[in-house]
C-alpha positions in Angstrom: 9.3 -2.8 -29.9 8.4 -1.7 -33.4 7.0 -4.5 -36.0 10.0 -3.7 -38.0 8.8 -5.9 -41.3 6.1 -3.2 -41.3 6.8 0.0 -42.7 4.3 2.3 -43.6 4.8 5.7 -45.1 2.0 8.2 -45.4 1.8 10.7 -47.7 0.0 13.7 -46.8 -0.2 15.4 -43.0 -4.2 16.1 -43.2 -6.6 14.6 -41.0 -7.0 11.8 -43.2 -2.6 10.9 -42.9 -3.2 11.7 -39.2 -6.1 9.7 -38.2 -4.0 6.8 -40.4 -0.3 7.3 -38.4 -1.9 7.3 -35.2 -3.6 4.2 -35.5 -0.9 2.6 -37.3 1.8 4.1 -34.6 -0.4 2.7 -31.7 0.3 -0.9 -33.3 3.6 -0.4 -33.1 4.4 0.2 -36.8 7.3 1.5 -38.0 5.3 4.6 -39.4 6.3 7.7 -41.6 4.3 10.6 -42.2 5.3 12.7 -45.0 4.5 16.3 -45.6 5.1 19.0 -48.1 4.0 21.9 -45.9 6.3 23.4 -43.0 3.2 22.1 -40.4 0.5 19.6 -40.5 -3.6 20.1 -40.9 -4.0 20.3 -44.7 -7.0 22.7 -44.9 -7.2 22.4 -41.3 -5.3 24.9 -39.1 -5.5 27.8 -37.3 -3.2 30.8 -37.6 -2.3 34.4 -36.1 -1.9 37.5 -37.4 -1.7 40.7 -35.3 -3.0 38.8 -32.1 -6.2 37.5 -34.0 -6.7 33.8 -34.5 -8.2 33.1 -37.8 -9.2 29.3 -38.7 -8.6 28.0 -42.4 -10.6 24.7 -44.3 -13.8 24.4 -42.2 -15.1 27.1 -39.6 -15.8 24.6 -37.1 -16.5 20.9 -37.1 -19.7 18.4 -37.6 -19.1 15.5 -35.6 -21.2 12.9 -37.7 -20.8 10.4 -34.7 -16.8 9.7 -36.2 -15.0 12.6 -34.6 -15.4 13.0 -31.1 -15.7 8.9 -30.7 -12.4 8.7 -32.5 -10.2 10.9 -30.4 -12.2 9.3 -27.6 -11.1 5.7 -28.8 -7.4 7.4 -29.0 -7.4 8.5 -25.6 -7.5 12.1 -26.5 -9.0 14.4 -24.4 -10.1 18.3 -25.8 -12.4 20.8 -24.5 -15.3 21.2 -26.9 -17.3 24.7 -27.1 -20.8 25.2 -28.6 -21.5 26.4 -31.9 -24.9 27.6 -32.9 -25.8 28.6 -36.5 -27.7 31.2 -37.2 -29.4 32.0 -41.1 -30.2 35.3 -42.1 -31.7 36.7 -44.8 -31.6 40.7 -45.1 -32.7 42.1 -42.6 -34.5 38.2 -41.3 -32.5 36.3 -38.6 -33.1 33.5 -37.1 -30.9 31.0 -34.7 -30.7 27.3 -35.1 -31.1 25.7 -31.1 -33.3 22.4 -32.2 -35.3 21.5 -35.3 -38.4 23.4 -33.6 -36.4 26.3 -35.0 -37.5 24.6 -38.5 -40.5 26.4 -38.5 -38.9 29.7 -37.6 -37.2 28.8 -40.7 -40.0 28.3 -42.6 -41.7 31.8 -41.3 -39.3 34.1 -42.5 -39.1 32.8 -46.2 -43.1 33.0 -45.8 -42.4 36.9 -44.9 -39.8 37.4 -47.7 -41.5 34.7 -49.9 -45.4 35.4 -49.3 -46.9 33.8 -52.7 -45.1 31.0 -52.2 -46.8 30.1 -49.1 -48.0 27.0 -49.6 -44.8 25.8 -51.9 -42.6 26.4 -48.6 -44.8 25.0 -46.7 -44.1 21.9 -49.2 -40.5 22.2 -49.2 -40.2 22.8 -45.1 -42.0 19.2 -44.6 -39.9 17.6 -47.2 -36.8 19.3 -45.1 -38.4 18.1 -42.0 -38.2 14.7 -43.5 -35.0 14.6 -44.7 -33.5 16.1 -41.4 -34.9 13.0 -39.4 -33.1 10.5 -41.6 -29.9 12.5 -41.3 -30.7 12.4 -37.8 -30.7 8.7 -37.2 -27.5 8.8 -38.9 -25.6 11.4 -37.2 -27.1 10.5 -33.5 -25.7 7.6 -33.5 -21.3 7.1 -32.6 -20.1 5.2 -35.2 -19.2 1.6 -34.1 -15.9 1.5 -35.7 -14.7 3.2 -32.6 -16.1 1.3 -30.0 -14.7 -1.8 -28.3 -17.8 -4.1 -29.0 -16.5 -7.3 -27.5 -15.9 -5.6 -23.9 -20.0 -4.7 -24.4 -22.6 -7.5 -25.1 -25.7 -5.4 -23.3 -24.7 -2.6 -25.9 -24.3 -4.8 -29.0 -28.0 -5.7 -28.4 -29.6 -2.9 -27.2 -28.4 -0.5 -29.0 -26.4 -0.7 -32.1 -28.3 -3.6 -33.4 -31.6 -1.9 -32.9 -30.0 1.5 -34.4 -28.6 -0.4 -37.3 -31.9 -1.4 -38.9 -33.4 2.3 -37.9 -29.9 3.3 -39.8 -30.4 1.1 -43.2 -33.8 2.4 -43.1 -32.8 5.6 -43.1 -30.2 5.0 -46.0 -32.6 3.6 -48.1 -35.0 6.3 -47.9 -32.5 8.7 -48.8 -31.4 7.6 -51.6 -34.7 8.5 -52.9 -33.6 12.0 -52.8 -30.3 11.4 -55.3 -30.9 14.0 -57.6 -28.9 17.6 -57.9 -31.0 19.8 -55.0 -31.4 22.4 -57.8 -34.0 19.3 -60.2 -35.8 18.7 -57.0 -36.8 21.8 -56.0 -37.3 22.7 -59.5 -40.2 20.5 -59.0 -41.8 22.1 -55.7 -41.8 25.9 -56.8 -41.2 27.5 -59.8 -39.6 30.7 -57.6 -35.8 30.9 -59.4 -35.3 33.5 -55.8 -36.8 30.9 -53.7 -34.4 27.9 -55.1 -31.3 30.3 -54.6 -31.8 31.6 -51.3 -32.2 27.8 -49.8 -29.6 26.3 -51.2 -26.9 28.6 -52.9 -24.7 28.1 -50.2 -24.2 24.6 -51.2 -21.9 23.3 -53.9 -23.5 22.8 -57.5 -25.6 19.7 -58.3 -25.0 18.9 -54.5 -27.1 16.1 -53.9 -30.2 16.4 -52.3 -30.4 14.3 -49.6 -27.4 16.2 -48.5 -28.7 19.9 -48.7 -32.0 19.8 -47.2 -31.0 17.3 -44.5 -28.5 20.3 -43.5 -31.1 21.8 -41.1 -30.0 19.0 -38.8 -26.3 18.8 -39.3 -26.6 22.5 -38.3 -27.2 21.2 -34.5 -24.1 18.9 -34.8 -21.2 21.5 -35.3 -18.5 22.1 -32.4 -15.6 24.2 -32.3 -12.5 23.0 -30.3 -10.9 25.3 -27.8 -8.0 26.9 -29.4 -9.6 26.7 -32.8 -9.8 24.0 -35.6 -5.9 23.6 -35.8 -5.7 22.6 -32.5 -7.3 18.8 -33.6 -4.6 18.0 -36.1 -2.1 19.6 -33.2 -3.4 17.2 -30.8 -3.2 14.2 -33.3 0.0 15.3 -33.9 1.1 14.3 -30.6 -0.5 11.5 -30.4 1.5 9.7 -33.4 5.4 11.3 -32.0 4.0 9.8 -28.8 3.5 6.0 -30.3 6.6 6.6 -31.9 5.5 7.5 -35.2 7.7 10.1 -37.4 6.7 13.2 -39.0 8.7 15.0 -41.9 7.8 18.4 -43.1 8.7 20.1 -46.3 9.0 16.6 -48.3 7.4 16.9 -51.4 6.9 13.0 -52.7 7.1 13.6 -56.3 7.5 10.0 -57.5 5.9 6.5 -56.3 7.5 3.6 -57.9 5.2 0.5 -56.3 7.3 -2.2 -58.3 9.9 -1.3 -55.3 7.9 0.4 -53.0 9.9 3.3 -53.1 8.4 6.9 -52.9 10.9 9.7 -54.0 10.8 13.2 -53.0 11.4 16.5 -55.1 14.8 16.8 -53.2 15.4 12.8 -54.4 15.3 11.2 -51.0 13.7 7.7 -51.4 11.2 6.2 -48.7 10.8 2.4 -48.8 8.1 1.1 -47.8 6.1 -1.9 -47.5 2.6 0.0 -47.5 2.2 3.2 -49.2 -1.3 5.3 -47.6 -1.8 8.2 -50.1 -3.6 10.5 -48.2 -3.4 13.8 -50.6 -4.6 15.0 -53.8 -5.8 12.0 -56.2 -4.5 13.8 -59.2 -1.0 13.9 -57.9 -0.8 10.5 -56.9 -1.3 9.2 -60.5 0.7 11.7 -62.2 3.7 10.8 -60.0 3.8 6.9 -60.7 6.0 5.0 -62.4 5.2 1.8 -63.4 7.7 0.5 -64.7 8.0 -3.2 -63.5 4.6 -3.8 -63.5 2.7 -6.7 -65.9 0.7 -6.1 -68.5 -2.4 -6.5 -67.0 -1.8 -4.3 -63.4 -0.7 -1.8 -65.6 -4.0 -1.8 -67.9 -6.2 -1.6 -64.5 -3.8 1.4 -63.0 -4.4 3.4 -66.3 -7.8 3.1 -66.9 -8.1 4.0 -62.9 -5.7 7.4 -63.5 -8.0 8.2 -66.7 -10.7 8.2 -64.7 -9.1 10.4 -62.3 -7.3 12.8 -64.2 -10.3 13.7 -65.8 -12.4 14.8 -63.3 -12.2 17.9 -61.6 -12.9 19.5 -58.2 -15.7 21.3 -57.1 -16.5 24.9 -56.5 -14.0 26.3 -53.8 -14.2 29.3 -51.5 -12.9 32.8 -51.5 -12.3 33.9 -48.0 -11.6 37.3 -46.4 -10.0 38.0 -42.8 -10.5 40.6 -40.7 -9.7 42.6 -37.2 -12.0 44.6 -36.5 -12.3 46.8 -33.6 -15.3 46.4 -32.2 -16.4 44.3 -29.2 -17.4 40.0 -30.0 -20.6 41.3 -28.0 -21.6 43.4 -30.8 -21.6 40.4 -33.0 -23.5 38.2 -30.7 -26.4 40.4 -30.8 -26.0 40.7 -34.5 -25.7 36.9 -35.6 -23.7 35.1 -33.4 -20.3 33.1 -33.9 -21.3 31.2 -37.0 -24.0 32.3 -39.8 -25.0 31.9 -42.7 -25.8 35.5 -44.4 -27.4 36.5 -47.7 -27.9 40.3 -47.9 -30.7 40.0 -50.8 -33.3 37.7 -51.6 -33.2 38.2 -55.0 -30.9 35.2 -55.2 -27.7 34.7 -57.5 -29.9 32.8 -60.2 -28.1 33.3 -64.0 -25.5 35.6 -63.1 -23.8 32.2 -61.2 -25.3 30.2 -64.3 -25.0 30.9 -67.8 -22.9 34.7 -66.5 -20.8 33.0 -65.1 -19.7 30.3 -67.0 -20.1 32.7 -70.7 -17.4 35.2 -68.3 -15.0 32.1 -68.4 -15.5 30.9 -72.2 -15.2 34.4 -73.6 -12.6 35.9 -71.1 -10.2 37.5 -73.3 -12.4 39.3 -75.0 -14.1 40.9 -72.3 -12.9 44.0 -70.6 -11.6 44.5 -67.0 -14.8 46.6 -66.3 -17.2 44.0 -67.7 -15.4 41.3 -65.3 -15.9 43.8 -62.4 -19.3 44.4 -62.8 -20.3 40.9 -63.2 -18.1 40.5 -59.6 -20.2 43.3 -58.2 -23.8 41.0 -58.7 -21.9 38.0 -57.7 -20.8 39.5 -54.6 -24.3 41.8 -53.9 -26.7 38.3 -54.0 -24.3 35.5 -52.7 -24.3 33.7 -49.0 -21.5 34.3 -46.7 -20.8 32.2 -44.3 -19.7 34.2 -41.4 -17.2 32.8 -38.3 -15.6 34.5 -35.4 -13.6 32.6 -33.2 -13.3 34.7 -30.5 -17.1 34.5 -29.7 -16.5 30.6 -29.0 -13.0 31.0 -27.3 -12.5 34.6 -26.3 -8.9 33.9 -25.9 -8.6 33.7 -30.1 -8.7 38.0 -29.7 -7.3 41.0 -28.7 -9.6 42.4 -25.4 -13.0 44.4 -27.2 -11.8 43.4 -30.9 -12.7 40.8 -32.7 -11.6 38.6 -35.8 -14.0 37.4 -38.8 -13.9 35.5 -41.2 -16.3 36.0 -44.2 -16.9 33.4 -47.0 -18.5 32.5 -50.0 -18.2 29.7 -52.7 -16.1 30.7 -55.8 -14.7 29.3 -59.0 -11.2 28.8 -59.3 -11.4 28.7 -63.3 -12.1 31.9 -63.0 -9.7 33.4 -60.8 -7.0 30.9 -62.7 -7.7 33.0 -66.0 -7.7 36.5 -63.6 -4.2 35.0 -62.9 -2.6 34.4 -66.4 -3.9 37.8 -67.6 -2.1 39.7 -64.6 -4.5 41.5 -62.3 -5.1 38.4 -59.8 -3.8 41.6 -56.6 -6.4 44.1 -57.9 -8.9 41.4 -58.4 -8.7 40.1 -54.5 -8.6 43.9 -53.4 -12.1 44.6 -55.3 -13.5 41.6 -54.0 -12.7 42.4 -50.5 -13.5 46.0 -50.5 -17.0 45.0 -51.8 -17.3 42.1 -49.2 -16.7 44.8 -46.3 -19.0 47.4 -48.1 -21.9 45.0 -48.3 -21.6 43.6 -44.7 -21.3 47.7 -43.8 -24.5 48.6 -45.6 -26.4 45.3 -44.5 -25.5 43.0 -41.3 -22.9 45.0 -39.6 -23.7 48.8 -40.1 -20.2 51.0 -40.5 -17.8 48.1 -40.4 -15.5 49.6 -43.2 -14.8 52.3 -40.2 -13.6 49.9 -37.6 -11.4 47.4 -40.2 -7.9 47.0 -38.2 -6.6 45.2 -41.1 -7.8 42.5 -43.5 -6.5 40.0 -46.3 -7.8 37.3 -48.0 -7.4 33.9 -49.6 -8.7 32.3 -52.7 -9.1 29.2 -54.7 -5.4 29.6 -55.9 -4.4 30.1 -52.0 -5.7 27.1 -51.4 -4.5 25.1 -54.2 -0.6 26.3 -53.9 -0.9 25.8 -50.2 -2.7 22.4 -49.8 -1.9 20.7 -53.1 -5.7 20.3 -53.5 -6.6 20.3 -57.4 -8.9 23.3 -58.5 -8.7 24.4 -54.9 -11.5 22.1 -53.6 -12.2 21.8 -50.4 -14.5 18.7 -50.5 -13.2 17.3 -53.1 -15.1 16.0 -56.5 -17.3 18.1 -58.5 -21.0 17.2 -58.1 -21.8 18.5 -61.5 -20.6 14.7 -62.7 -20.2 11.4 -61.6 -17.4 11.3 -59.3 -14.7 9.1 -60.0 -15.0 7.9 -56.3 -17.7 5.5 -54.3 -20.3 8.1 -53.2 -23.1 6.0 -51.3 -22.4 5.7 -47.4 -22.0 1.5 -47.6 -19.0 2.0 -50.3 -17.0 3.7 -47.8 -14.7 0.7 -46.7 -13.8 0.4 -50.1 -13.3 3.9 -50.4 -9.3 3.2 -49.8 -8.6 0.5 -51.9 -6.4 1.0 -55.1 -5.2 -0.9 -58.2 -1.9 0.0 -57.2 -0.1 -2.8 -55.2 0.3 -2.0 -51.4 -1.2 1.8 -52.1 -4.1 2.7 -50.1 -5.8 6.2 -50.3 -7.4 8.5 -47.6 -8.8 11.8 -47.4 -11.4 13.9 -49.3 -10.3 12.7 -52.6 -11.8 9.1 -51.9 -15.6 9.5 -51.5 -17.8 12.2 -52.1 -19.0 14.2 -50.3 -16.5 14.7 -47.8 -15.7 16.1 -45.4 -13.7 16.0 -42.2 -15.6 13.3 -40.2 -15.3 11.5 -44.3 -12.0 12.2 -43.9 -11.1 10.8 -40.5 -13.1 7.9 -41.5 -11.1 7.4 -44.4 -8.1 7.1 -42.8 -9.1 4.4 -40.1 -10.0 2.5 -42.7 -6.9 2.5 -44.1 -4.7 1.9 -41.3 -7.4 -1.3 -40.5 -6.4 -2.8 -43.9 -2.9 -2.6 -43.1 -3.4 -4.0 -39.9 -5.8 -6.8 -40.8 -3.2 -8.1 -43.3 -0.1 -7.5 -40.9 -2.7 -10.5 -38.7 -3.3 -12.1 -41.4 0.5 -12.5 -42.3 1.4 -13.4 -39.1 -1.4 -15.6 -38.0 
């Protein structure tokens, strides 16, 4: 029987609003999940086209000890496939198996890098370090999800032992705060060097973050059926417990004095929690606050200032492809998930001060100009490179395969390309040029085999998912988010000035992520539940 005096409607059908409903739906609470898009996922989901199965948001998944313990403590059961990462620079390629592989790593930016031997060697231990700290974190499943009272032996010989290895760790990186671009700064004074390590993080990313990546690398998994199939599976999980899901609602007003949330089409939702587990920005543009006091109104304001004047960080631009040629051709020549920069030279000023003069003084420069800048951006980024089909061969045609090439990009930019009318010829250039560089680098005569290709960009991703600026993990690193962003601040993460309004998802804490996500919404759901107890007890 549903706890009736309990409603809860969830805004937002990521895996934040899923991870929430599902919990809350197991409890037996009279749950709504509320979605503007005609399917749930967010910037997780996997779509066809033409047989191919492409996968938007994140190529694959880290589990960060929160993912795979979570569906586990739902009862969900998934077959996971491998993932390896490979890096390659030029014509350098290496594959990422165990942190041994660290000093393959270290080798080849000796061989493209060799006066800066002994500053790589430098930044490789420091890297080394920095790994085994995000190692004790990641190795570990997080406790959250475990039933710790059915377990004494474990409380005692294990997660009390890994907890102090784990506060050590956290301490120890937060020594390493500062932008990745200041720190490195300080080991070498190679601009190429800098670049080539860590350009294919976002801006001003943090440090411990970046060069404790070499690790994460070994975490990643893919789900059979592709990334979409994990918010499919969650999916079923809340209709299951009774939960209920409404597509193409677009919540367009939240009035908490009544705990009422209206849609564009002016259907109202009461509701006795509100989880708001979408964009941050929208939230506190669409309240109404009338019937609040003076002071609850004061904290809600200065809490939407804060807010609304941050921004997202960089997003991605992302080309899709068929391709006819075999997925064995593209084991050999990188395997199902890399990392790819065709030159060392690095982006260095033309992402810098290029960049960001190309925005200020848009209207007065010319098409050309703007194309020629594109053409250096595109020559010396990092792609990240997927194909599904070499994890799940079912996800392609027989002897064809799908890609999907990526690289960071700022929506500002694109935005202006937008308003002056040429946004169709602009996404056409840039994926032309993507294919021509992958034919003359990685994958030699691709632009003969292209089937057919099309691409998203920061817009797509805003108009689609509602996410400001197009982010995909949220907050801009280049200021202080307006979020807790130190791992022990998570459980507050949720918590809002607004009455009986709790927020999930990538918006919350930074930097997120999926597992961030998840995480986000289990918290959540537990404060909901935890004063439901208290209520009743």
């Amino acid at each position: 029987m549903k706890n009736n005096h309990k409603k809860v409607v969830i805004v937002g059908g990521g895996m934040a609003g899923l991870t929430a409903a599902a919990y809350l739906a197991r409890e037996k609470f009279d749950v709504l999940l509320v979605e503007k898009n005609d399917r749930v996922g967010g910037l997780v989901s996997t779509f066809e086209s033409n047989g191919f199965y492409f996968d938007t948001g994140p190529r694959a998944f880290i589990n960060s000890g929160i993912i795979k313990p979570m569906l586990g403590n739902l009862g969900i059961q998934w077959e996971f496939l491998e993932n390896r990462i490979a890096i390659g620079i030029e014509d350098h390629l290496i594959r990422i198996r165990s942190m041994d592989d660290l000093r393959e790593y270290q080798h080849m930016l000796v061989d493209l890098y060799p006066e800066n031997k002994a500053e790589i060697d430098q930044i490789i231990a420091v890297i080394s370090q920095i790994s085994e700290y995000t190692r004790v974190l990641y190795e570990f499943d997080n406790p959250n999800f475990t039933d710790l009272t059915r377990n004494k032996a474990y409380i005692f010989k294990k997660l009390i032992p890994w907890t102090f290895k784990f506060l050590h760790a956290l301490r120890k990186l937060n020594q390493y705060n500062l932008p990745m671009e200041d720190f490195l700064q300080r080991l070498t004074s190679n601009p190429s060097l800098i670049d080539i390590i860590i350009q294919h993080f976002f801006r001003k990313t943090p440090t411990h973050f970046a060069l404790g990546y070499f690790y994460v690398y070994l975490d990643y998994f893919y789900p059979k059926g592709g990334t979409g199939s994990l918010s499919s599976i969650l999916k079923e999980k809340v209709i299951e417990w009774g939960g209920k899901i409404e597509l193409n609602k677009k919540i367009i007003e939240v009035k908490p004095s009544q705990s009422i949330a209206v849609t564009s089409d002016g259907q109202a939702y009461p509701y006795d929690d509100l989880i708001w587990a979408a964009d941050l920005k929208t939230l506190y543009r669409s309240l109404n606050l009338a019937g609040f006091d003076a002071d609850t109104t004061a904290k809600i304001k200065i809490e939407s200032e804060r807010i609304l004047s941050s921004r997202g960080a960089e997003s991605v631009l992302i080309l899709y492809a068929g391709v006819n040629r075999p997925p064995s051709y593209f084991r050999q020549n990188g395997g199902e998930h890399l990392f790819y920069t065709p030159s060392r030279q690095g982006l260095g000023e033309t992402n810098h001060a290029e960049r960001i003069r190309l925005i200020e003084d848009f209207n007065q420069k010319s098409r050309d100009e703007i194309f020629e800048w594109l053409e250096r951006y595109l020559q010396l980024n990092t792609y990240e490179i997927s194909i599904p089909a070499l994890r799940d061969p079912t996800l392609a045609p027989d002897g064809k395969t799908g890609l999907m090439v990526s690289c960071l990009f700022d929506y500002h930019l694109l935005e202006l390309v937008e308003k002056a009318g040429w946004y169709d010829e602009f996404k056409e250039v840039c994926e032309s040029t993507v294919i021509r560089i992958l034919s003359q680098s990685l994958y030699k005569g691709l632009d003969q085999d292209v089937l057919f290709r099309f691409s998203s960009t920061p817009l797509t991703i805003q108009k689609i998912s509602g996410s400001s600026e197009g982010a995909i993990t949220g907050w801009s690193f280049e200021m202080p988010p307006p979020v807790p962003h130190t791992l022990k601040d998570i459980p507050r993460s949720v918590l809002t000035p607004i009455p009986n309004v709790y927020q999930a998802g990538q918006w919350v804490y930074s930097p997120a992520g999926v597992p961030i996500a998840i995480l986000t919404g289990w918290y959540a759901s537990q404060n909901i539940l935890k004063k439901a107890r208290k209520k009743a007890g």
